[in-house]
Wavefront OBJ file of the C-alpha trace (Angstrom):
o trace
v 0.000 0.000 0.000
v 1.446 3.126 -0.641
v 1.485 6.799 1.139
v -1.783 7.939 -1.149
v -3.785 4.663 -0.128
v -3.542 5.793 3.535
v -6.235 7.968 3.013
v -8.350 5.710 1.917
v -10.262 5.233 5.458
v -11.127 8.559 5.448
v -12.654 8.230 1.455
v -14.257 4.968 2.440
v -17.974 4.804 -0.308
v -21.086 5.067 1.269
v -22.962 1.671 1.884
v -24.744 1.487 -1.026
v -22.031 2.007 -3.103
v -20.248 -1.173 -1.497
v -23.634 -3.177 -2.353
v -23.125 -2.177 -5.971
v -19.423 -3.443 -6.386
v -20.546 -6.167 -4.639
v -23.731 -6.938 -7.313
v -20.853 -5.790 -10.110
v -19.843 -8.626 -12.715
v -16.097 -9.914 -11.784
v -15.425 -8.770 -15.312
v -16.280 -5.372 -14.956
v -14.554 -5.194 -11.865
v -11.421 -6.164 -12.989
v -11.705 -3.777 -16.530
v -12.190 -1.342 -13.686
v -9.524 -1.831 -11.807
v -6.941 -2.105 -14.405
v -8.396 1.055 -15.810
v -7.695 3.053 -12.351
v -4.077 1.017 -11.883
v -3.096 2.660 -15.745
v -4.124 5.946 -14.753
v -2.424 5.669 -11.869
v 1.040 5.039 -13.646
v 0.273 7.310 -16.148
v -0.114 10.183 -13.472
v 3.063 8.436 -11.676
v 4.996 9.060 -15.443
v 3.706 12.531 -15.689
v 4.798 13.907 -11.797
v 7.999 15.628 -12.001
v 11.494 13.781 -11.501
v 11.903 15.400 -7.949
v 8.362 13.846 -6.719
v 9.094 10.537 -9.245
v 12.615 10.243 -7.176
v 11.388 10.732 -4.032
v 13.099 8.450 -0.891
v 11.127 5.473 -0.373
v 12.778 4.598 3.236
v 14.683 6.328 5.350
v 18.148 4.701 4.178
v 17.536 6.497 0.598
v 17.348 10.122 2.278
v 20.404 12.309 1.690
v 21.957 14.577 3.265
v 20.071 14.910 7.150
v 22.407 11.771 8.565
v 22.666 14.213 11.874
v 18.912 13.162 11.604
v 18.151 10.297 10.360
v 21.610 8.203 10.573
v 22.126 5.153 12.120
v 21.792 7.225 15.603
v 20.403 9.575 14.249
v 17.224 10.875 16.418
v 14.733 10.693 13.979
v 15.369 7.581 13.221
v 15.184 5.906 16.556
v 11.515 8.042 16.803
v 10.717 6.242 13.785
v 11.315 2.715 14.839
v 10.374 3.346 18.035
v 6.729 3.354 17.107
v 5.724 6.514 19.409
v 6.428 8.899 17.059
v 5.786 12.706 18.677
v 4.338 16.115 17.248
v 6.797 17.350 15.866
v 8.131 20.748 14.015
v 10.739 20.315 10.809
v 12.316 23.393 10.332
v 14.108 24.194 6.864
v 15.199 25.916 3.664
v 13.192 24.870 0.414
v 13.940 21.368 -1.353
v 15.903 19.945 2.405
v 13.435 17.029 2.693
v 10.687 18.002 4.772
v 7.543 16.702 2.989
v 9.237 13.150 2.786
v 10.928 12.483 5.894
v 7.244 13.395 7.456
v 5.799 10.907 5.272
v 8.411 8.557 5.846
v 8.233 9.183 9.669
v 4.784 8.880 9.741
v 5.498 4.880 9.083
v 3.048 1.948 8.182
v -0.003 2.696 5.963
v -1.736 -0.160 7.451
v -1.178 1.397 10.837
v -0.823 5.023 10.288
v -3.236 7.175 8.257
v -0.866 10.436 6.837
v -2.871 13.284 6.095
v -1.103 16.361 4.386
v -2.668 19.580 4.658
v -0.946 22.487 3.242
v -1.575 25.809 5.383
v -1.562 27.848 2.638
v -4.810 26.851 1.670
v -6.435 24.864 4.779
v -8.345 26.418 7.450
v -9.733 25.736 10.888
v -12.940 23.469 8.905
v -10.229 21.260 6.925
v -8.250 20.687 10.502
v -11.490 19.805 12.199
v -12.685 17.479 9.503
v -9.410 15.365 9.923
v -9.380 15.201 13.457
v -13.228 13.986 12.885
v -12.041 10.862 10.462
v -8.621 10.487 13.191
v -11.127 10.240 16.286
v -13.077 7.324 14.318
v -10.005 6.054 13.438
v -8.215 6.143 16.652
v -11.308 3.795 17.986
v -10.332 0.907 15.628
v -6.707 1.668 16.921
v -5.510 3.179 13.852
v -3.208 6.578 14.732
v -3.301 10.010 12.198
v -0.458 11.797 11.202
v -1.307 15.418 10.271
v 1.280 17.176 8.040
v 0.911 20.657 7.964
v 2.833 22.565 5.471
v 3.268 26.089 5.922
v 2.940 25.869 9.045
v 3.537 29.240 9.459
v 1.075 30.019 7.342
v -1.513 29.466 10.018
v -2.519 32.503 12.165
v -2.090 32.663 15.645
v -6.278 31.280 16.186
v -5.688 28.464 13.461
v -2.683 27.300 15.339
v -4.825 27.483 18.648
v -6.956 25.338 16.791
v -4.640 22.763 16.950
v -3.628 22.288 20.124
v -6.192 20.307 21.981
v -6.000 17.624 19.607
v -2.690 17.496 19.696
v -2.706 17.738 23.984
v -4.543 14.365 23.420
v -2.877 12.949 20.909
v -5.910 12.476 18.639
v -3.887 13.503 16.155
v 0.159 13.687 15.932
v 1.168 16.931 14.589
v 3.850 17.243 11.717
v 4.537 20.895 11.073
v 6.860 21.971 7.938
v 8.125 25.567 7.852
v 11.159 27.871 6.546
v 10.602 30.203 8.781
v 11.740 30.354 12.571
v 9.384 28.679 14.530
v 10.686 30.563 17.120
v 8.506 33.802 15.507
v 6.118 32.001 13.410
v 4.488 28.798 16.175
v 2.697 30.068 18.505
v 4.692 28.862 21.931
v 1.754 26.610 23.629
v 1.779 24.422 20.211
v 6.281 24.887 20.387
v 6.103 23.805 23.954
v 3.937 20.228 22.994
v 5.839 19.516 19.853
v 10.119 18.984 19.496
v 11.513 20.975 16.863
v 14.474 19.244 14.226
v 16.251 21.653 11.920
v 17.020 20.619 8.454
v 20.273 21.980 6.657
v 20.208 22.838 3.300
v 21.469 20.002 1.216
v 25.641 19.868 0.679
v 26.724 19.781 -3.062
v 28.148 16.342 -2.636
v 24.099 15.390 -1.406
v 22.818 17.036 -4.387
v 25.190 15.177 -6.766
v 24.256 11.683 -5.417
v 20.816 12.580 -5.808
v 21.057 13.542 -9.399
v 23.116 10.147 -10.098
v 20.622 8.490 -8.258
v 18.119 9.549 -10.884
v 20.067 9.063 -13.862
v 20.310 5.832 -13.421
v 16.962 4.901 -12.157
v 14.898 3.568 -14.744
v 11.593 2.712 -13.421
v 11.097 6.550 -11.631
v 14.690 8.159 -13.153
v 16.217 9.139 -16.737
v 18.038 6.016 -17.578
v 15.793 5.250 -20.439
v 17.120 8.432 -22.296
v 20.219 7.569 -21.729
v 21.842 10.875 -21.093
v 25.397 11.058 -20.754
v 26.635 13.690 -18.009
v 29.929 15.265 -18.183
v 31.387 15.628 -14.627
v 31.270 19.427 -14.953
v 27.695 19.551 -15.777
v 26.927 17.622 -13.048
v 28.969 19.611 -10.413
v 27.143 23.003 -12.116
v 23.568 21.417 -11.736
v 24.599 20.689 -7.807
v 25.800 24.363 -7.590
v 22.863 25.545 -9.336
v 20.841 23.474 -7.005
v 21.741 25.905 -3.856
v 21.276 23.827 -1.202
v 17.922 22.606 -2.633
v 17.174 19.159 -3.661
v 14.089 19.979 -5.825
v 15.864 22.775 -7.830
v 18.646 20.389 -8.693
v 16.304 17.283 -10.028
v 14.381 19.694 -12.138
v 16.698 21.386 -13.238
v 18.134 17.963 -14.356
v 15.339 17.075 -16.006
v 15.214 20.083 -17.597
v 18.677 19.737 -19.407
v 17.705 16.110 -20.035
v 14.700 17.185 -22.507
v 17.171 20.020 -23.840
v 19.527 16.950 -25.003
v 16.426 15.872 -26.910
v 15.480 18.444 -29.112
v 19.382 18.681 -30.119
v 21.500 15.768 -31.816
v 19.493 12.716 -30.678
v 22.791 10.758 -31.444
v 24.866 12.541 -29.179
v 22.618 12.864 -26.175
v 25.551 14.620 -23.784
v 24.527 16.987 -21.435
v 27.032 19.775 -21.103
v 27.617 22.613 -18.919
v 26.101 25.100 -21.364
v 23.192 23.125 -21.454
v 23.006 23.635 -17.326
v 23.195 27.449 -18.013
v 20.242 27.146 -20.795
v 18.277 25.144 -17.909
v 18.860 27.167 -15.105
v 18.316 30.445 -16.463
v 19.523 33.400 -14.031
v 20.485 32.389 -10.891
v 18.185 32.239 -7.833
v 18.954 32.844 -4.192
v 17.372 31.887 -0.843
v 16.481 35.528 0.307
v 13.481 37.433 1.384
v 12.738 40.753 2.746
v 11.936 40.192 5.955
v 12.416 37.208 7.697
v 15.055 34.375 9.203
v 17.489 34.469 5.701
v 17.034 38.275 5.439
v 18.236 38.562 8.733
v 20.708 36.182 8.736
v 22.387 37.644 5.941
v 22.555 41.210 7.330
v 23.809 39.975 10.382
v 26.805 38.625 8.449
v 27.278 41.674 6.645
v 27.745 43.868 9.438
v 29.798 41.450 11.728
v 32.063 41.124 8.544
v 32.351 45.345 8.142
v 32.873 45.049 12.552
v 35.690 42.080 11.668
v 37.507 44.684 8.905
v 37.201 41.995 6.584
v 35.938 43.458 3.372
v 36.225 40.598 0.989
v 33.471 38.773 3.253
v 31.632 42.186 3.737
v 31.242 42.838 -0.197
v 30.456 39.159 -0.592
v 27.219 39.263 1.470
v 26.300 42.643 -0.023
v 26.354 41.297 -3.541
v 24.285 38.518 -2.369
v 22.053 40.527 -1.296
v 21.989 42.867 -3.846
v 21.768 39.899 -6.414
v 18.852 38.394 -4.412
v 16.918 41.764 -5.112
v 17.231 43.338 -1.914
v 16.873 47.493 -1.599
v 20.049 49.561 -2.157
v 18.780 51.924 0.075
v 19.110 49.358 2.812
v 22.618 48.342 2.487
v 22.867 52.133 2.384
v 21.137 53.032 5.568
v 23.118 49.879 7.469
v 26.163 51.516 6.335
v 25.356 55.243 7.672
v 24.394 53.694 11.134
v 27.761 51.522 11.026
v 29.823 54.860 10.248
v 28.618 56.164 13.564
v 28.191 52.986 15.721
v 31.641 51.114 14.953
v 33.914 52.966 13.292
v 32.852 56.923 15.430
v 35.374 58.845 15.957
v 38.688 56.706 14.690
v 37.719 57.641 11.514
v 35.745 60.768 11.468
v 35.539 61.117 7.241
v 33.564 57.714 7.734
v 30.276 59.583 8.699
v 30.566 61.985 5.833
v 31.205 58.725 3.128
v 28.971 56.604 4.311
v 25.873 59.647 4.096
v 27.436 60.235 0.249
v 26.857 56.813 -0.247
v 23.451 56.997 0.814
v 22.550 59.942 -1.225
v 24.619 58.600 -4.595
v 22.304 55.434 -4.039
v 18.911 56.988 -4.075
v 20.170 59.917 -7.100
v 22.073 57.024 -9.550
v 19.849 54.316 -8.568
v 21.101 50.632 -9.663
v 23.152 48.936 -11.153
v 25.492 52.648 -11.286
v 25.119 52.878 -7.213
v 26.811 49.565 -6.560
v 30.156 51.114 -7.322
v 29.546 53.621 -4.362
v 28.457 51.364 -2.192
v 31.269 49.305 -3.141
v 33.459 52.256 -1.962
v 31.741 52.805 1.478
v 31.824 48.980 2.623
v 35.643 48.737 1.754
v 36.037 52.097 3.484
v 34.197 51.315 6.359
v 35.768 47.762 6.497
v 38.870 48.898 6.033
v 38.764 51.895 8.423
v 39.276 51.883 12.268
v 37.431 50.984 14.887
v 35.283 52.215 17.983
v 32.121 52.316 19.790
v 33.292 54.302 22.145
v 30.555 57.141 21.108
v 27.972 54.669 20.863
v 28.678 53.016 24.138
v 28.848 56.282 26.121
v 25.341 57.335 25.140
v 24.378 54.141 26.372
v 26.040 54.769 29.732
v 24.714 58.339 30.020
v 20.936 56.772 28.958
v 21.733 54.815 31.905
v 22.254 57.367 33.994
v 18.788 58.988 33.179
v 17.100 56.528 33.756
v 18.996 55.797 37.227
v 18.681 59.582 38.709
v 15.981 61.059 36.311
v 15.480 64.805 35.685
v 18.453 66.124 37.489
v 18.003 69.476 37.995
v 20.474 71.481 35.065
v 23.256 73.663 36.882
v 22.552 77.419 37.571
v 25.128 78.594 34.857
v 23.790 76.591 31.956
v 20.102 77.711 32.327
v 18.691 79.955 29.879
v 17.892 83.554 31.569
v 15.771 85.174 28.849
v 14.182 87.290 31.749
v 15.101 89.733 34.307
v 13.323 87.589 36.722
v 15.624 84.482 35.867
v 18.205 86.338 35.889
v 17.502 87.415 39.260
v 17.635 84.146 40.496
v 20.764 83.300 39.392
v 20.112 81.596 36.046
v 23.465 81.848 34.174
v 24.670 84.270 36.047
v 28.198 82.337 36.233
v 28.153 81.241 33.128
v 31.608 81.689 30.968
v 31.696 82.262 26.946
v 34.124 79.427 26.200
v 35.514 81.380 23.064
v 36.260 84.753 25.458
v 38.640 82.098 27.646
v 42.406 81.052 26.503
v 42.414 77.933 24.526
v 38.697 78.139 24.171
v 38.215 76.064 27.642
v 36.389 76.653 30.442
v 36.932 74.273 33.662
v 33.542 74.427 35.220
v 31.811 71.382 35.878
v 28.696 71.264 33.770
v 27.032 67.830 34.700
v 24.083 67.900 37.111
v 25.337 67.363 41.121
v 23.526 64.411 41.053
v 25.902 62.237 38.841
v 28.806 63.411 40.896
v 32.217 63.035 39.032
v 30.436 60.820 35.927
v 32.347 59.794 32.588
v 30.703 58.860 29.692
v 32.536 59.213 26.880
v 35.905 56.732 26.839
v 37.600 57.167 23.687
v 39.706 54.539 22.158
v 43.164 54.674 21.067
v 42.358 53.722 17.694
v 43.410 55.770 14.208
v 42.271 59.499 14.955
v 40.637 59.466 17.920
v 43.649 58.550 19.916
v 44.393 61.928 19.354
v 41.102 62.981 20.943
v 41.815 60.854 23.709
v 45.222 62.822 24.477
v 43.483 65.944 24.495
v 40.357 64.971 26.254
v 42.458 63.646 29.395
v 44.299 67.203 29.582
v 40.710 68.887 29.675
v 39.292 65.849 32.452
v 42.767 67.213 34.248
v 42.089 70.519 34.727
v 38.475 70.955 35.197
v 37.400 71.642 38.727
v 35.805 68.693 40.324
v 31.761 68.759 40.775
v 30.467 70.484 44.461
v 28.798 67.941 46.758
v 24.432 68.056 45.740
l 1 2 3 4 5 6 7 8 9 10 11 12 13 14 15 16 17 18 19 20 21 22 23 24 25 26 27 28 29 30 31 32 33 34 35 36 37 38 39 40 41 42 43 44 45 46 47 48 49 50 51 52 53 54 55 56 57 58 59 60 61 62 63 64 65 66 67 68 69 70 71 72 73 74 75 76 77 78 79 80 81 82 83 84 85 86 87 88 89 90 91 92 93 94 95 96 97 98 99 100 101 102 103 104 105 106 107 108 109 110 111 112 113 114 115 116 117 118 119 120 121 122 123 124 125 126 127 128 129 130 131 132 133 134 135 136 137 138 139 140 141 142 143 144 145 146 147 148 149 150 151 152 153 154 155 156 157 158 159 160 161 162 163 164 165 166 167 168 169 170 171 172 173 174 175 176 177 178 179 180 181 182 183 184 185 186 187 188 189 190 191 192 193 194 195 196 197 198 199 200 201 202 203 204 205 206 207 208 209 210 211 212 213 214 215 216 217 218 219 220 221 222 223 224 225 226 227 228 229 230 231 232 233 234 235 236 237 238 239 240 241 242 243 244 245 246 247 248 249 250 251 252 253 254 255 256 257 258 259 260 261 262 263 264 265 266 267 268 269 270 271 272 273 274 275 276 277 278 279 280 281 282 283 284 285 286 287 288 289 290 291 292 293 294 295 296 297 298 299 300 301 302 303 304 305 306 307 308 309 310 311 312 313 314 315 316 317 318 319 320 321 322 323 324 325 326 327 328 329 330 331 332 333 334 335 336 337 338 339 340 341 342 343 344 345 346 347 348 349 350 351 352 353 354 355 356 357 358 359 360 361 362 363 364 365 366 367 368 369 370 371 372 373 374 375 376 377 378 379 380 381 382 383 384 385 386 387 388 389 390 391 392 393 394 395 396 397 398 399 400 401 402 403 404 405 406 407 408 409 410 411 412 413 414 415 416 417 418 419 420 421 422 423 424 425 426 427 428 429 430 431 432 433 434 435 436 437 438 439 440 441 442 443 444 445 446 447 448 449 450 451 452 453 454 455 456 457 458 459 460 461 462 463 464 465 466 467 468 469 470 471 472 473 474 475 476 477
């Protein structure tokens, strides 16, 4: 029986249907059921290579042996019998829709349900666990697959969670997103979560052998001959993703078709004619966004600007906003390289403005400038961190009262009272420097700003410590 035929409890004809193949001549019968087996293969023919190839038992799954190895955890789940809800979290084409069905074990045992959440709703989950309560009585389990999990809003996922509390259903949730963000925590908290990696080149390039020489579900009946390099370019091409790589096999295949039948060799230009322009795993707003502009700015942080540049051209090759890389790289000027560089600033705002004037592809070259600047450039927080130490401060002690001699005295009254009164114009003083004490009495003797002795602001550290030196120390509040 295979993985489609478990649903057949759940499509079981009505009784009177069951009286009529009963009252049906044998003959017909079996001209019927031959009919529906042909059709069957015919559909089987038809499915793509990547759904035609896919693992029929655990051993034949590649790439997930952290998983599903010999000790691997899923495994032992599997052949333990008790399998748990579960979450599988990862990138397109890793193997998600197949280890669930693979997981979800014997048909005769186990009816697998796949829902995808894209278009399911509360009325489709409720119908299932209907047919898995029924079924559960005649001590057959239900695995629910759920694709997209994250699909599901926060009161479809509520949905789910009784039913899986009791178990009338076990839950098998598929997403690319971070479950983390995207599962609401009571349904995390009663299901274990298994990342998938995206699938090694190696993985990929097994799996397209695999097919080639399969000839009941492969290509080995065209008989396609692979040179080594087109098969390492279709596992590039691939990117991690199983799916990608068997259709874009496939894909080449047909192209060796419609050229010299005799020669039937698929080439690497034939891999570039299948794969078109190259895709990447991005998106605008979520985990691999993220991810991605996390490694950007850690790289600009580490002064490595061969890293930095290559995780802006991914991005920009993925389609992502100019203006963002942009933006990132005005905050950076100010946040990690400050005041060791202090043209960084002033490039890194150019950049900015050259990005939204030129527009693409012109503005790469300036941003191109600006991350090897910045990358290149030194380093220091030290501007950043002591706004954080004086926000600190606010919060600890609040509205300190402002000294007398900084207060605005726009009035006789105010002035009256003292406001300003000893206040001194630093540019009337020698050296432009005045050594009154100008923080609140409140934060006592308080230091913010510690610069570093990195590129130019060592030099403002020398002559901030002669100032520190010979200003007059704060009176007691």
């Amino acid at each position: 029986m295979s993985g489609d035929e478990s649903l057949s409890l759940f499509d079981l004809p009505p009784p009177e249907a069951n009286a009529q193949q009963h009252t049906e001549p044998a003959a017909q019968r079996a001209e019927r059921a031959r009919s529906s087996s042909e059709a069957g293969s015919t559909a089987a023919a038809n499915a793509p290579l990547a759904d035609r190839m896919r693992p029929r038992v655990l051993d034949e799954v590649v790439g997930q042996d952290e998983l599903v190895g010999a000790k691997g955890p899923l495994r032992q789940l599997a052949e333990s019998g008790a399998l748990p809800s579960l979450i599988l979290w990862g990138p397109p084409g890793c193997g998600k829709t197949t280890l669930a069905r693979l997981l979800a074990g014997d048909p005769a045992r186990t009816a697998f349900v796949a829902l995808s959440a894209v278009t399911a709703g509360v009325r489709d989950v409720r119908e299932v666990v209907e047919r898995a309560a029924r079924a559960r009585g005649s001590g057959r389990r239900t695995v629910l697959f759920l694709d997209e999990i994250h699909r599901f809003n926060r009161a479809q996922q509520d949905a789910l969670l009784p039913h899986v509390e009791r178990g009338t259903v076990t839950l098998i949730g598929a997403t690319t997103e971070n479950p983390s963000f995207e599962v609401v925590a009571p349904l995390l908290s009663r299901c274990r979560v298994f990342t998938l990696a995206p699938l090694s080149r190696d993985a990929i390039a097994e799996l397209l052998v695999r097919a080639l020489a399969d000839r009941e579900r492969g290509l080995a009946a065209l008989e396609v001959q692979v040179a080594p390099d087109a098969l390492l370019a279709l596992a590039a091409a691939a990117d991690g993703d199983a799916r990608r790589g068997l259709g874009l096999l496939e894909a080449a295949a047909q192209l060796t078709r419609a050229g010299d039948a005799a020669a039937k060799r698929l080439d690497v230009e034939l891999v570039r004619r299948a794969a078109g322009s190259v895709w990447l795993r991005h998106d605008r707003d979520r985990e691999q966004h993220y991810d991605v502009v996390s490694a950007f700015i850690k790289c600009l942080r580490a002064s490595d600007p061969d890293a930095a540049l290559y995780f802006a051209a991914r991005m920009l090759e993925a389609g992502e906003d100019p203006r963002f890389l942009a933006r990132r790289l005005v905050i950076f000027a100010s946040e990690d390289v400050g005041n060791a560089e202090p043209a960084a600033l002033a490039l890194a705002v150019a950049a900015y403005q050259a990005v939204e004037r030129i527009g693409m592809p012109e503005a790469r070259i300036n941003l191109a400038q600006a991350i090897t600047f910045l990358a290149c450039a030194p380093k220091s927080n030290a501007s950043y961190v002591a706004l954080e130490r004086a926000s600190e401060a606010v919060r600890r002690h609040g509205a300190a009262p402002v000294p007398l001699h900084l207060r605005n005295a726009p009035t006789a009254l105010l002035r009256e009272l003292g406001y300003a009164r000893d206040y001194r114009y630093p540019h009337d003083q020698a050296g432009g420097f005045v050594d009154e004490w100008n923080l609140p009495a409140e934060l006592g003797g308080a230091r913010f700003y510690e610069p570093s002795q990195n590129g130019a602001e060592s030099a403002v550290a020398e002559r901030l410590a002669g100032w520190r030196a010979r200003r007059r120390p704060p009176s007691d509040p």
